[in-house]
LUMMAR-980711 format. One line per field, with one value per residue (C-alpha): z negated, y negated, x negated. Coordinates in nm, 4 decimals. Each point is the difference from the previous one (the first is absolute). Example, Ala and Ser with C-alpha at 12.3 -4.5 7.8 and 13.67 -1.06 7.14 Angstrom:
// residues 2
c3	[-0.7800  0.0660];
c2	[0.4500  -0.3440];
c1	[-1.2300  -0.1370];
This chain:
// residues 210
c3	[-15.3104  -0.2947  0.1817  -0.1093  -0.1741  0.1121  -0.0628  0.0016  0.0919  -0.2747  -0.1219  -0.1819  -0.2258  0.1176  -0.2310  -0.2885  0.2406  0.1853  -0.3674  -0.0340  0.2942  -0.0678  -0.3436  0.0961  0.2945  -0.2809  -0.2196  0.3197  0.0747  -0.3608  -0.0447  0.3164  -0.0025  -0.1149  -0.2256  -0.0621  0.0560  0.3326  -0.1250  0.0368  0.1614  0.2009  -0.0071  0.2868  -0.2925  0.1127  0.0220  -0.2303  -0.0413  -0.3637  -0.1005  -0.3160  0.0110  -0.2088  -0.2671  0.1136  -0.3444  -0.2575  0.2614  0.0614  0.3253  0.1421  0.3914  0.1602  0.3617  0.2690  0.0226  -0.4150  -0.1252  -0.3529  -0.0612  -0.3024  -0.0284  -0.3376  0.0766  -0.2594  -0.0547  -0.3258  -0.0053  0.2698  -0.2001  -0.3591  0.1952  0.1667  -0.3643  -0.1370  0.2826  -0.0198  -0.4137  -0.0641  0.3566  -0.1536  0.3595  0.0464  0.1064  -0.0367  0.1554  0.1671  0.0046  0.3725  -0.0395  -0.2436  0.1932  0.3428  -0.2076  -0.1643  0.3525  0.1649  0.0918  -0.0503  -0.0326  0.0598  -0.1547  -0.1815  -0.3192  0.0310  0.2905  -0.1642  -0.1455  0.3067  0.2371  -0.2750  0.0014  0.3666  0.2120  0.2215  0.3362  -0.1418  -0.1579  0.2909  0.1827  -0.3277  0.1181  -0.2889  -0.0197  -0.2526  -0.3889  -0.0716  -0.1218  -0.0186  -0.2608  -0.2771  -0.0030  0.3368  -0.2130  0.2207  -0.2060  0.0331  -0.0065  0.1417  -0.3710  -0.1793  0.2094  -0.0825  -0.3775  -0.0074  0.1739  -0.2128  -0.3277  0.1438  0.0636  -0.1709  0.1884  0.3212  0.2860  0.2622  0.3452  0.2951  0.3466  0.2030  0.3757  0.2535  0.0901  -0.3389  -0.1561  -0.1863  -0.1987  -0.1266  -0.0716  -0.2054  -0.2344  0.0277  -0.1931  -0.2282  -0.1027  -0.1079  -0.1778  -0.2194  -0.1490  -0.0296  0.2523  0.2051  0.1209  0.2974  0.3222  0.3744  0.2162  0.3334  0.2841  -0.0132  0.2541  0.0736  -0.2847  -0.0383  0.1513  -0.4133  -0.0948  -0.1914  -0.0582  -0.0883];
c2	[-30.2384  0.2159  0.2965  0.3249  0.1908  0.2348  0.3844  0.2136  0.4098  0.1910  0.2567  0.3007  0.2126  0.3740  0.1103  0.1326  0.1615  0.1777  0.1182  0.1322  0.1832  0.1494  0.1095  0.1247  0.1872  0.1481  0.1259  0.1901  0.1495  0.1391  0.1271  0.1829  0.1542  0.3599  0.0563  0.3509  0.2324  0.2393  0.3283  0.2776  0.2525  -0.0119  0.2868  0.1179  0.1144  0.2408  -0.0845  0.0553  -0.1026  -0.0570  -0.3644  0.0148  -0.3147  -0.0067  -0.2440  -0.2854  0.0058  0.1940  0.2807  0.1887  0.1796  0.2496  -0.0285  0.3258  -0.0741  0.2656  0.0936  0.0879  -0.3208  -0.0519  -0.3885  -0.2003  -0.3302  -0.1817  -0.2754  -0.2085  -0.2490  -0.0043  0.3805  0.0634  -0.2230  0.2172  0.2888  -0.0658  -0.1757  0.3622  0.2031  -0.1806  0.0009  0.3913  0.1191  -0.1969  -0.1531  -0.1730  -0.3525  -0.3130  -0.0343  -0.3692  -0.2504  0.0344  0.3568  -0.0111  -0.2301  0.1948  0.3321  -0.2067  -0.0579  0.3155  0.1770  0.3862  0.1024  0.3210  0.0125  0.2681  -0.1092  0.0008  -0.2293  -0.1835  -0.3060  -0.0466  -0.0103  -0.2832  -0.2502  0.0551  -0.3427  -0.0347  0.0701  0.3646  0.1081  -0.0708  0.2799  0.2387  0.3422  0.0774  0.4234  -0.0275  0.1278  0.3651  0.1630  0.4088  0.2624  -0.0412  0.3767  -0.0308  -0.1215  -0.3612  -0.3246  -0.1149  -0.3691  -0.0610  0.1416  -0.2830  -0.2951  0.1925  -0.0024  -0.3529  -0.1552  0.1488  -0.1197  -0.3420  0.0152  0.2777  -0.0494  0.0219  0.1618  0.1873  0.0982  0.2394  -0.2174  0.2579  0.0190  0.2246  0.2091  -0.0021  0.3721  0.1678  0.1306  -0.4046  -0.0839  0.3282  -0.1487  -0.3207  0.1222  0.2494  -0.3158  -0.1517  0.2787  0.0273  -0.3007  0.1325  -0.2222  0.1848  -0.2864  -0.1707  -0.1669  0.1340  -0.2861  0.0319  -0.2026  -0.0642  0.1400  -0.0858  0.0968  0.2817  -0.1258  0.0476  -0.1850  0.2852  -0.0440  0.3432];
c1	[-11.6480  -0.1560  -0.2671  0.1570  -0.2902  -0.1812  0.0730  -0.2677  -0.0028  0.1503  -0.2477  0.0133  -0.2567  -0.0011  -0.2498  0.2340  0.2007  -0.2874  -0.0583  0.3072  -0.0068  -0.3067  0.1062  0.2788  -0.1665  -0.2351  0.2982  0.1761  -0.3208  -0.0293  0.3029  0.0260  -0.3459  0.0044  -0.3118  0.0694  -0.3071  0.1193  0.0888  -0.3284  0.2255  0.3369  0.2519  0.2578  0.2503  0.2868  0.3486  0.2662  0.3693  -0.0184  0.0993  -0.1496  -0.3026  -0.3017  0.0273  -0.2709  -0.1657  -0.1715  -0.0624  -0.2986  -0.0217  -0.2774  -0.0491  -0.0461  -0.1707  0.0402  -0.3215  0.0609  -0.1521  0.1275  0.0035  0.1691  0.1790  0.1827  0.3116  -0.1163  -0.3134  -0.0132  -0.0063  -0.2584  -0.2361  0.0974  -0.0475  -0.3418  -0.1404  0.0655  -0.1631  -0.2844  -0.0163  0.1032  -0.2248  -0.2973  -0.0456  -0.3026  -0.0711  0.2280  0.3016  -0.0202  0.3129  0.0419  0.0035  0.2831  0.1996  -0.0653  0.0874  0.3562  0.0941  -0.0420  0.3218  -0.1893  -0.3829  -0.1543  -0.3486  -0.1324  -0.2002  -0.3041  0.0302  0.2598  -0.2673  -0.1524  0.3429  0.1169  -0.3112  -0.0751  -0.0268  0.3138  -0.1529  -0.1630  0.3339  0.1864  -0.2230  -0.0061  0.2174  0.1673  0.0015  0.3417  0.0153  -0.1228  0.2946  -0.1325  0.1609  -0.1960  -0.0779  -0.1568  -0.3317  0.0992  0.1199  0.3071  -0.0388  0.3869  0.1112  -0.1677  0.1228  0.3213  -0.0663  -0.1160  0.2730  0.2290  -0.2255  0.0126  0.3844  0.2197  0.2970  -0.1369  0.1515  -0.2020  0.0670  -0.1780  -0.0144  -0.1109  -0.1065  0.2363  -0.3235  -0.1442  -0.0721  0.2617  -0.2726  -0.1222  0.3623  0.0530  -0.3369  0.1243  0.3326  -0.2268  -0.2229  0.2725  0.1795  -0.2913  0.1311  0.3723  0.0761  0.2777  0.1712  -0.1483  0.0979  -0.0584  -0.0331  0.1637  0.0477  0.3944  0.2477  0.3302  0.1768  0.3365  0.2751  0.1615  -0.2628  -0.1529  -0.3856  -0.2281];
């Protein structure tokens, strides 16, 4: 009678799959992680009824704190980089702006950094910037013998993008007087059309938005 043979234990490589696994475990990790910069200054905006959104591009908006803290943030990448190459070339700013401070600056939602601590807030290490207060933008009247600095992030912006749209996101205590040179500043520019973020209510029972 013939020996039937022996069989032995079926085995099985893991390692591509553990490679898989681990790639894969790499891509979720990169696509979920936000890498956005965390915005300098947070607003408690009013509420409004108006349905009317802000378009999610080509905006400019200026950040009006309560305490009256003017601070200013672009949509766009590509235009917060234009914007900042121009400040730095037309102010005359001195120093070099490093890579990680253009890439921190890209990614930051708004800034509030007057200019002639503007060089230093970009190339700071990490761990000092994190502790750096930022005091907001000087926006005075220009007849007030102060600078106002808010005016020429305004002008830039719109240098580096023409058809950009701008818009006031201002805190529920801020002063009525900020918001008022908020609007002036960008008057200056014939820019009459602007948005005023709110915090949205429920709407009209019509439907009707402000």
């Amino acid at each position: 009678m013939a020996k039937k043979p022996k069989r032995g234990v079926p085995s099985i490589d893991m390692t591509a799959m553990v490679d898989v696994a681990f790639l894969l475990l790499a891509f979720f990790i990169l696509t979920t992680t936000n890498f956005r910069e965390e915005a300098n200054v947070e607003v408690d905006m009013p509420s409004s009824s108006s349905i009317k959104e802000v378009p999610p591009e080509g905006m400019m908006t200026v950040y009006v704190s309560d305490s009256g803290n003017v601070y200013v943030g672009y949509s766009d990448i590509d235009t917060r980089i234009g914007v900042l190459g121009r400040v730095i070339e037309a102010r005359q700013l001195g120093g070099v702006l490093t890579e990680e401070g253009q890439n921190m600056f890209s990614s930051s939602e708004n800034f509030g950094v007057p200019f002639q601590d503007l060089m230093n807030w970009l190339n700071m290490p990490d761990e000092d910037r994190e502790g750096f207060k930022q005091t907001g933008i000087p926006f005075q009247d220009d007849s007030l013998g102060g600078e106002n600095e808010l005016k020429f992030w305004v002008g830039e912006g719109r240098r580096t993008d023409p058809g950009m749209n701008f818009a006031i996101r201002g805190d529920a205590g801020a002063p009525y007087q900020v918001v008022r040179q908020v609007i002036s500043t960008l008057q200056d520019y014939n820019i009459n059309r602007m948005s005023l973020v709110t915090n949205m209510e429920e709407p009209p029972a019509d439907g009707a938005g402000l």
